[in-house]
C-alpha positions in Angstrom: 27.5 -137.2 -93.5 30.6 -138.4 -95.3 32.9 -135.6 -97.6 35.0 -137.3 -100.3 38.2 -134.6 -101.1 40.1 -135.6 -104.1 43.4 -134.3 -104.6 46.5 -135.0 -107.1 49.9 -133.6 -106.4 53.4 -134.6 -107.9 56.6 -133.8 -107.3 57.8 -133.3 -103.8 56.0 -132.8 -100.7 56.0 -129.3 -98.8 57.8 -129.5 -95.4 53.9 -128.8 -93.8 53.3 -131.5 -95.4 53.1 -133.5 -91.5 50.8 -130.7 -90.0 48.5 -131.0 -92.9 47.9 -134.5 -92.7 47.3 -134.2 -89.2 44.6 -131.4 -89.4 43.2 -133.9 -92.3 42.2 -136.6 -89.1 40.7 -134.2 -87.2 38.2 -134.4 -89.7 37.0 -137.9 -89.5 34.1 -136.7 -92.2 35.9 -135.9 -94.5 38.1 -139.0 -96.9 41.1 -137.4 -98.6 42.3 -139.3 -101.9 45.6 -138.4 -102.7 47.0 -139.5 -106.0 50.6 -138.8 -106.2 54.3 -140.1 -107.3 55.9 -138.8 -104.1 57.5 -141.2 -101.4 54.2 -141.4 -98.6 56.1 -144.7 -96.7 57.6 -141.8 -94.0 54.6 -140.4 -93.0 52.2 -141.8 -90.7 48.9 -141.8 -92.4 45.2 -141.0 -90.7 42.8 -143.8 -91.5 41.0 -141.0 -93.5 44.0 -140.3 -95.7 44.5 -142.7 -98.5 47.4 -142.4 -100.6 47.2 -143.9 -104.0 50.5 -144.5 -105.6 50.8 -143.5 -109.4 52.9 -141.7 -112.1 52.2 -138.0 -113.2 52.2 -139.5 -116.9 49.6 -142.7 -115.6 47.2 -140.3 -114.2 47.4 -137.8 -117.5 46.9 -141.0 -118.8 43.6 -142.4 -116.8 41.9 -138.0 -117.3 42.8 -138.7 -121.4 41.1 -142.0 -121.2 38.0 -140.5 -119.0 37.3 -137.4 -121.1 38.5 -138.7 -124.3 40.9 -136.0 -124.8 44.4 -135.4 -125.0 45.7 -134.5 -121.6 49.4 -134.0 -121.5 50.5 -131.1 -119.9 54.1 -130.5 -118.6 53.4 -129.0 -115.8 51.5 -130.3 -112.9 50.1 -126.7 -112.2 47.7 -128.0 -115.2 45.4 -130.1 -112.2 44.0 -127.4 -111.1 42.4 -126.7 -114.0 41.0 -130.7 -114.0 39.7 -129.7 -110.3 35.7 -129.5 -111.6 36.0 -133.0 -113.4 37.4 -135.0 -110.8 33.9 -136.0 -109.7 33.5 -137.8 -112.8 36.9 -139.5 -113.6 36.6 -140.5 -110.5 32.9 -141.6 -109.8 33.8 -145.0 -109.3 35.5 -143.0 -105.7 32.5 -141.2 -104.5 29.8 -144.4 -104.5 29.2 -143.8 -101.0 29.8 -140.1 -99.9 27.2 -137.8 -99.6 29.1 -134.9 -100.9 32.6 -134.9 -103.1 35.2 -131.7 -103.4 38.8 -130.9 -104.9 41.3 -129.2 -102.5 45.0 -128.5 -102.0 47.7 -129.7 -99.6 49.3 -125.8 -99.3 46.6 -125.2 -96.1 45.8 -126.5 -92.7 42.4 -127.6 -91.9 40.6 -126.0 -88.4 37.6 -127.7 -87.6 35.8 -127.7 -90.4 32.5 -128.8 -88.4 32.3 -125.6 -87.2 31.4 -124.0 -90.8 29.8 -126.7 -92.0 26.9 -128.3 -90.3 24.4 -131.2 -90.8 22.0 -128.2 -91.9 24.7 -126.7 -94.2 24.6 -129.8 -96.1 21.1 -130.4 -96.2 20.3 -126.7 -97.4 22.9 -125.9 -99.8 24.4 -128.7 -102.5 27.7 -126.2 -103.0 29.8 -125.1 -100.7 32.9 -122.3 -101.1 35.1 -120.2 -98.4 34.9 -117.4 -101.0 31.6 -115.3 -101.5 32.1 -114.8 -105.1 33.8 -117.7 -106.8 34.2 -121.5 -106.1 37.7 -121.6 -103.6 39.5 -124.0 -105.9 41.6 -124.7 -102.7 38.7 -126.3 -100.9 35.4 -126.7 -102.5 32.5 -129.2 -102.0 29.6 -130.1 -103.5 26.6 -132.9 -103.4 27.3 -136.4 -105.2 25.2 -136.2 -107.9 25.0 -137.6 -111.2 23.9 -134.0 -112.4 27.5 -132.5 -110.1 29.6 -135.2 -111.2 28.6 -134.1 -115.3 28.7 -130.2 -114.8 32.0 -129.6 -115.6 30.6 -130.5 -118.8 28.7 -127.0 -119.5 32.2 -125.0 -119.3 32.2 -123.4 -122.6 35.0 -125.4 -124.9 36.1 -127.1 -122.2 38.3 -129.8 -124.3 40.4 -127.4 -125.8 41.0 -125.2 -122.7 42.1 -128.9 -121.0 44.4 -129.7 -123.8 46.0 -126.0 -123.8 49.0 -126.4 -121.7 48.5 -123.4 -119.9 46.4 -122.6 -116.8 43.1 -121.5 -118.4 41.2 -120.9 -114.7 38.5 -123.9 -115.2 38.5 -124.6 -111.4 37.5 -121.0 -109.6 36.3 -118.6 -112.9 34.8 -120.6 -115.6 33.7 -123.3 -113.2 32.0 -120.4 -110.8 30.3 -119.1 -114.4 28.5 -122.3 -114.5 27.5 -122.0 -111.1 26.2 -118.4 -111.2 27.5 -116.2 -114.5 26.0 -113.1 -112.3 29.3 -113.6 -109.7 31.6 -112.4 -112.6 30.5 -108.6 -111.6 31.6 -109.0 -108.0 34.9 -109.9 -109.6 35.2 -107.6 -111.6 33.7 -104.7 -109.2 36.4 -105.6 -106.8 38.9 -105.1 -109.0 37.2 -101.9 -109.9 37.4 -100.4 -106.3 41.0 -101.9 -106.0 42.0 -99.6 -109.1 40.2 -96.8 -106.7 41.0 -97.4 -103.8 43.7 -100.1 -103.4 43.2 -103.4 -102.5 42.8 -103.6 -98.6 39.7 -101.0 -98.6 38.4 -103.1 -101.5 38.8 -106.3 -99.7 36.6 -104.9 -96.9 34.5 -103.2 -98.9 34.1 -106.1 -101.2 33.3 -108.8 -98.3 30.8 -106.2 -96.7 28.9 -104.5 -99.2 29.5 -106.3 -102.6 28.9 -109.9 -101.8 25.8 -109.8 -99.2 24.4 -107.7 -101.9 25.4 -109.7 -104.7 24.0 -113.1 -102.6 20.9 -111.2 -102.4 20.3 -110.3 -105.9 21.9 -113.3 -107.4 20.0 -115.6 -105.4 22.6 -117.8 -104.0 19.9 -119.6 -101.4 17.6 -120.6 -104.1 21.0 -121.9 -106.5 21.2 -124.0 -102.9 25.2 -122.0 -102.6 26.6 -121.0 -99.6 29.3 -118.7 -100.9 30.9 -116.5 -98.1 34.1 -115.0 -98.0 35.9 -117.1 -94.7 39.0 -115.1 -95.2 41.4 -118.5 -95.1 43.3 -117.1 -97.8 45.7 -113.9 -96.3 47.2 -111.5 -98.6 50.5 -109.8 -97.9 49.2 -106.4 -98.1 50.6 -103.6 -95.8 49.1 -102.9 -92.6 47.8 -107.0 -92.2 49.3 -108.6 -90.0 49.8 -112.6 -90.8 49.4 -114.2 -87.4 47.7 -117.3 -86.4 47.0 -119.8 -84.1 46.7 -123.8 -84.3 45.2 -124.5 -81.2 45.5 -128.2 -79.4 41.8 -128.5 -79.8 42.5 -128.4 -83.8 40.9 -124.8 -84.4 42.7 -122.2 -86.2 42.7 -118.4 -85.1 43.6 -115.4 -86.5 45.7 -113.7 -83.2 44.7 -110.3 -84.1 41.5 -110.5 -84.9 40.3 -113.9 -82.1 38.5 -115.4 -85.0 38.4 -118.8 -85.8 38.9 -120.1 -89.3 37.3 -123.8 -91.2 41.3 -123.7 -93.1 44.4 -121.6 -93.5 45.6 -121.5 -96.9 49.4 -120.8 -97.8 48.8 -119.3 -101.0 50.7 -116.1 -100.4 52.8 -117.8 -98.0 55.0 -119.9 -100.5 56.3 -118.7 -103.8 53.2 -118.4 -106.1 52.0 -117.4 -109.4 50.2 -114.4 -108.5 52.7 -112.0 -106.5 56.4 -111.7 -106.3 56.1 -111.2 -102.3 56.1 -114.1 -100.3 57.1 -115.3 -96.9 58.5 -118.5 -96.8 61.8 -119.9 -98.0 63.9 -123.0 -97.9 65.5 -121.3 -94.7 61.7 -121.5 -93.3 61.4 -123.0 -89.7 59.0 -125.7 -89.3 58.4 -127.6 -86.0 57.6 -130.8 -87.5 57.2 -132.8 -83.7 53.5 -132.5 -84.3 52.6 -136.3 -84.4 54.1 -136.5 -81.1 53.2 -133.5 -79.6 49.2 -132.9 -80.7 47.3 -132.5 -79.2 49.2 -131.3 -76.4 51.0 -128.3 -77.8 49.4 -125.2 -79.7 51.4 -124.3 -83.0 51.6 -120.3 -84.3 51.6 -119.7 -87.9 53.2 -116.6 -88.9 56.2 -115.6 -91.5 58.8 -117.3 -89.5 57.1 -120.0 -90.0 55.1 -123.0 -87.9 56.6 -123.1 -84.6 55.7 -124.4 -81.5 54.4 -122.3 -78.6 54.0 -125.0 -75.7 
């Protein structure tokens, strides 16, 4: 089984930049196709990472060219609303791979073998760490001619790519093709969050909600396996943000013992979606990891990624 993970970034590298790429080769399965403008030359690449060197404005370029639109956008942010075509612009990528998915570089990958097996990937032809939405961090799905064109029944999808703002193509309309019926989970959570507050609707909302909503919705017989894998943490009171990256490549939660497929730093970093984060420019990062893995265990945690032995 081979996994083709297609991801542009521009601009500058984050400082975990060395601990992601490292997590990236111990998954041999899995290609990752970076197309960027930053400086690669320092970092010592897996044979499963392949950098591909190109300008912000050249690859706006080669999506305008592909889809026949206009796509300029200012900011790079724009991408992740591209995420559900990048398995046609770049098809010519994917001859070869059994499956094809968009990701970020703001996680850590555990050992993704561990979620997703040889019978995953025969059963199911889409894959997501969220049980009621595509995970536009890390999402997978079968090479197809019929997945590679999909992004093609988002409703007005030209005019939401050439709107300079970030429409939400990648993990709401892209999820609507998918399965429409998800949009009442989403909304339903928010719902009980309103009530409640958001850490009982979490709970209530990975427990109740979405086994319920797999069941009624049919996910099996849509061939998704969508089930909330908790690798995103919020900074919600009361939750503690502590994890382990084991010298075997897994990643645990230290409260909890469980073992996650990614950790994603959403919440981590500054982000669009809450003024609280952890991490700051003053943010420790042990980045003797290509010398020390996998002899030394790393914790992840608001100090930072620091080394534990």
């Amino acid at each position: 089984m081979k996994v083709a993970i297609i991801i542009p970034y521009f601009g500058t590298f984050p400082k975990w930049m060395t601990f992601f790429l490292k997590s990236c080769e111990g998954n041999p399965q899995y290609d990752f196709y970076i197309f960027t403008d930053c400086d690669f030359s320092s970092y010592s690449s897996a044979k499963n990472v392949i950098f591909i060197a190109t300008s912000f404005a050249d690859y706006c370029k080669l999506v305008s060219e592909s889809l026949l639109i206009d796509f300029s956008p200012k900011a790079a942010y724009k991408l992740c609303d591209l995420k559900p075509f990048y398995g046609y612009i770049h098809r010519d990528i994917l001859v070869g791979y059994d499956f094809w998915g968009f990701g970020d570089i703001d996680l850590i990958l555990g050992r993704l073998d561990n979620f997703f097996d040889a019978k995953d990937f025969s059963k199911y032809d889409y894959i997501s760490t969220h049980g009621d939405r595509v995970s536009g961090h890390f999402f997978l799905l079968r090479n197809s001619e019929h997945n590679r064109n999909l992004c093609f029944e988002i409703p007005h999808w030209g005019s939401k790519l050439v709107d300079p703002r970030f429409c939400g193509l990648d993990e709401r309309d892209f999820s609507n093709v998918l399965c429409f019926s998800m949009a009442y989970l989403r909304v339903t959570q928010r719902l009980v969050a309103s009530l409640l507050g958001v850490k009982w609707s979490m709970k209530i909302h990975k427990f109740f909600f979405v086994p319920i909503g797999s069941f009624l919705f049919n996910y099996r017989k849509r061939k998704m396996l969508f089930v909330e894998m908790d690798t995103t943490p919020s900074l919600i009171k009361g939750i503690e943000v502590d994890y382990l990256y084991n010298n075997n490549g897994a990643i645990v939660n230290v409260k909890s013992g469980n073992e996650l497929p990614y950790l994603h730093f959403l919440f981590f970093k500054k982000n669009l979606y809450s003024i609280n984060f952890l991490w700051d420019d003053n943010t420790t990062f042990d980045l003797a990891i290509l010398e020390t893995f996998p002899n030394s265990s790393y914790r992840i945690c608001k100090e930072g990624i620091l080394k534990v032995r």
